[in-house]
N, C-alpha and C positions, 0 to 999 in steps of 0.2 A: 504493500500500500504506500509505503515510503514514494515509489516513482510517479503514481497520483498525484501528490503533493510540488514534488522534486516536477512533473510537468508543468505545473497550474504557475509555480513560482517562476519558471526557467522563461513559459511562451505565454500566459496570461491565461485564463478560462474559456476564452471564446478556442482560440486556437488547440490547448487540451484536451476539449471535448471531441475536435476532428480527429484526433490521435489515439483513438480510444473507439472499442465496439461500440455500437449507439446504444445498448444494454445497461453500459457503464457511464453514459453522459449525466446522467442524476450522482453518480455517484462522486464525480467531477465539481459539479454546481456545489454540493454540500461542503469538497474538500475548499472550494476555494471563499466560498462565505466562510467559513472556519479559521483560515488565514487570513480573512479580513475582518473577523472581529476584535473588537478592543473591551469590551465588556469583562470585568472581572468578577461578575455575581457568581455565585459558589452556593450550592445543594448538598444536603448531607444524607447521607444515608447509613442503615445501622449495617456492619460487615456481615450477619446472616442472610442477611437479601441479597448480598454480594455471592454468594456461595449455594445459594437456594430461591429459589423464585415462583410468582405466581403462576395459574395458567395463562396458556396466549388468549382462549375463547372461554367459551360460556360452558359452565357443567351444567346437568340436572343439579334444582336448588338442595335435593336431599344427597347429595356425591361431594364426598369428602376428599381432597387433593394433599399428595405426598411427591416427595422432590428428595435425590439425594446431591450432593456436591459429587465435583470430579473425581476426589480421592476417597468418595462413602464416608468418610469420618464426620459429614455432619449432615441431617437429615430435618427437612420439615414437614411438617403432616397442618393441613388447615381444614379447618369442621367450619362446615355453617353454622350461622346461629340464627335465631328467629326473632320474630317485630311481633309486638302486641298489636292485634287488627281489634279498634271497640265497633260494640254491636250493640250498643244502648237498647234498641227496641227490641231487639232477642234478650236481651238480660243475660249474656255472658262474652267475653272475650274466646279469638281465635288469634294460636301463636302460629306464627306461620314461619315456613323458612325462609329465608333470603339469599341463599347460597352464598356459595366464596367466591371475593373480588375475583377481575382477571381481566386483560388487556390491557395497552397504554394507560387507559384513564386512571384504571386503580393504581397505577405505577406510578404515576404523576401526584396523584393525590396525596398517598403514600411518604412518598418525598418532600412535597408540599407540609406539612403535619412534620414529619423529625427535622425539618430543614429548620422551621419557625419553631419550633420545641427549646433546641441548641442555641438558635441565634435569642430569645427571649431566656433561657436557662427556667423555663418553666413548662411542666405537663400538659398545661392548659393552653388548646389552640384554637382558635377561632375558623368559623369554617364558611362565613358568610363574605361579603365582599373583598375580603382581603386574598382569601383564596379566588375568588374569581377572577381578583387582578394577574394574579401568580402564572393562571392559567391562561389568560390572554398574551400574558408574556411569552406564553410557550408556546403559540400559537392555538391554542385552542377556545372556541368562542364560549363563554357562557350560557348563547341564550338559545333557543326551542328545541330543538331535539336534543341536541350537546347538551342542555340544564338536567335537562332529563335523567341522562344516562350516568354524566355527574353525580347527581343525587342520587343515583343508584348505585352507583360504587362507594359514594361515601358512606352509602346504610349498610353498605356487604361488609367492608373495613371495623366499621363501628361496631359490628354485632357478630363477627368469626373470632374464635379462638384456635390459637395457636400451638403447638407441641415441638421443641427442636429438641431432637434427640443427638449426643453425639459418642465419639469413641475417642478414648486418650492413646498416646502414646505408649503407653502403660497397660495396656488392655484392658480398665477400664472402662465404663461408658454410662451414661446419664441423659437425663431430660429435664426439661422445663415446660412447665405449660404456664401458659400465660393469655393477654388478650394484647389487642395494639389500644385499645381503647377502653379505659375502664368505665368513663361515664359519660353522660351527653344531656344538655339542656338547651329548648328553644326559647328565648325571650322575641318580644314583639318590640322592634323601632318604629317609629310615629317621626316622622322627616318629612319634608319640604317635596319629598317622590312621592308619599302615600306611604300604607303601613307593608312593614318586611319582616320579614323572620329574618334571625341572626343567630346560629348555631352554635354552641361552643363545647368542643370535647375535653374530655382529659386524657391524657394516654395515659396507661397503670402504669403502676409504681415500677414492676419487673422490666416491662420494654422500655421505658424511659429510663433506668439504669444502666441496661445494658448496652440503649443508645450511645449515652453520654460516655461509657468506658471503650466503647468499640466504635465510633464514628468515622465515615469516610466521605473523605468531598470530592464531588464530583462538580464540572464546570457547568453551567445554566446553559450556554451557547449548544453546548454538547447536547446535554437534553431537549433542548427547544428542538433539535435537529432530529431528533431518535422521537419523539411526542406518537407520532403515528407506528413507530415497530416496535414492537414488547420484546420481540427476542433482540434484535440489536440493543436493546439498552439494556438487556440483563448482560450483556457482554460489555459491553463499554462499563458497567459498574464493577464486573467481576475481572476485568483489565484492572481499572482505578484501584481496583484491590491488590490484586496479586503482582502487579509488572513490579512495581518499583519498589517489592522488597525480596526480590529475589536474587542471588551468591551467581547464580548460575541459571544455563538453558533449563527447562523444563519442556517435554512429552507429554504430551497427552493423547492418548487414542482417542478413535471416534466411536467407541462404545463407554466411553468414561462422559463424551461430551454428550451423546445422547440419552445417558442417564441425567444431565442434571440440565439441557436445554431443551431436551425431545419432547416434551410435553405434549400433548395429543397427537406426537406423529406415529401412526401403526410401526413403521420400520425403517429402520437406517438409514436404506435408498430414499425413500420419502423423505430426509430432515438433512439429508447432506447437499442437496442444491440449494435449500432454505438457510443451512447454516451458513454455505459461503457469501450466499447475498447478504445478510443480516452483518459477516466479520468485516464486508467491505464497507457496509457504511459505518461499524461502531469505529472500523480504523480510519474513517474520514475523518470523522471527529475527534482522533487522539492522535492527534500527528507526531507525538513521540513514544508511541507503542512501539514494539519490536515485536511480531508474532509471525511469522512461518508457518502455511499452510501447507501440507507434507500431505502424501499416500495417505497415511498411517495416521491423520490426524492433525494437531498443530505441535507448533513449538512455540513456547514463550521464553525472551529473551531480555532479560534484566533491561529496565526502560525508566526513563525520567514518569515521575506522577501527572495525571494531568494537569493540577493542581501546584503551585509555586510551593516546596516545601517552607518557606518562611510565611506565607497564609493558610496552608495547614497547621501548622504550629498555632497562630493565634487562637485559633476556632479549638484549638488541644486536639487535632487528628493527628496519629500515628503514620 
């Protein structure tokens, strides 16, 4: 992906798009808005989502979703949870499911909540116009259908609980169940627009810990650019993680990576034309990745972070 870049900079974009399959001209457009932005806004995210991820589409609301990392040693398992439906005139309530998040949007939102969590140093995050600005910023619009489905991921988020199970070096191995969200309250604003609802959650005590001990920043420009592909951005976060703290090459096969990005693909033939489109644009947007797509899988090669290590430091990321 280095010679994308190493084009765009040498003969301009217009000219590197001709130099390239027409397959690959989007992939081009992103490398080179990437090296022309200035923007330094930074998104946080917690390193288990770095290693485990949601789905790409939609489950049945009662199917529960499990993921393991490349190297098995850390596992997550997500359960839906259910919303109180009132029935005043029947004289009783129905819980209903709501299934576990999954696509870009939950991805966003997701990140949006531990990004404002870390930068405030408080549980408590508001989910009404400030998020909607966040997401505009990402290119995604807030309103008619998009509000919609927003609201839909942010009730899935809100209401699944979580299990990461892992294994030590030591042969050991443990779990944590937890939620992302411990609490949620709607108040009504009375403005100058008309009356709005204003949402504000808490995220629980366990995942807001583990945030704050494990955080990883990821660039905004990056993200804005990935908004629409759920598996390139689990790859650009699970780079942000792992590139720049590794001695040396690493290997990975493609049955290690289709355990932990395959997610609804029946079979490997299936998710390796998916996978290499998805590596090309996460490595658009990390123009000092090292990764090597081989036969056999990738190779990851010790790489600068996307992230200035002196603004990771401030924020306290590792």
């Amino acid at each position: 992906m280095a010679a994308i870049h190493h084009l765009v900079r040498a003969h301009g974009r217009l000219d590197a798009r001709l130099m390239v399959e027409a397959d690959r001209a989007p992939i081009v457009d992103v490398a080179a808005r990437i090296l022309e932005e200035e923007s330094q806004g930074i998104g946080i995210t917690y390193s288990g989502f770095c290693l485990t991820a949601l789905p790409h589409r939609r489950l049945p609301d009662e199917q529960h979703w499990s993921r393991s990392s490349v190297n098995g040693r850390v596992s997550l398992l997500v359960e839906p949870g259910r919303v109180r439906r009132r029935h005043v005139a029947a004289g009783e309530d129905e819980y209903e499911l709501v299934g576990v998040p999954y696509g870009p949007k939950a991805r966003l939102i997701l990140l949006y909540l531990q990004t404002r969590a870390i930068a405030e140093n408080s549980p408590e995050v508001e989910l009404g116009r400030s998020m909607n600005a966040w997401l505009e910023r990402m290119g995604i619009s807030a309103g008619g259908r998009t509000y919609t489905e927003v609201r839909s991921q942010a009730e899935r988020i809100s209401r699944c609980r979580l299990t990461f199970f892992w294994e030590g070096t030591d042969g050991s191995d443990g779990f944590e169940n937890t939620t992302i969200v411990a609490s949620g309250i709607r108040f009504r604003d009375d403005d100058r627009q008309g009356t709005l609802w204003r949402e504000t959650v808490r995220l629980s005590e366990p995942f807001f810990r583990a945030l704050r001990e494990h955080p990883v920043p990821v660039w905004e420009p990056a993200v804005r650019e990935l908004a629409g592909r759920s598996m390139a951005f689990d790859l650009y976060v699970w780079m942000a993680y792992r590139l720049h703290v590794l001695m040396q090459p690493v290997r990975i096969s493609w049955p290690a990576l289709f355990a932990q990005f395959g997610g609804g693909y029946k079979a490997l033939r299936q998710f390796k034309p998916e996978f290499r489109r998805a590596l090309d644009f996460a490595l658009a947007v990390y123009p000092e990745a090292d990764v090597t797509l081989t036969e056999d899988g990738v190779t990851l090669h010790p790489s600068r972070p996307p992230i200035p290590e002196r603004e990771a430091a401030r924020l306290g990321c590792r």
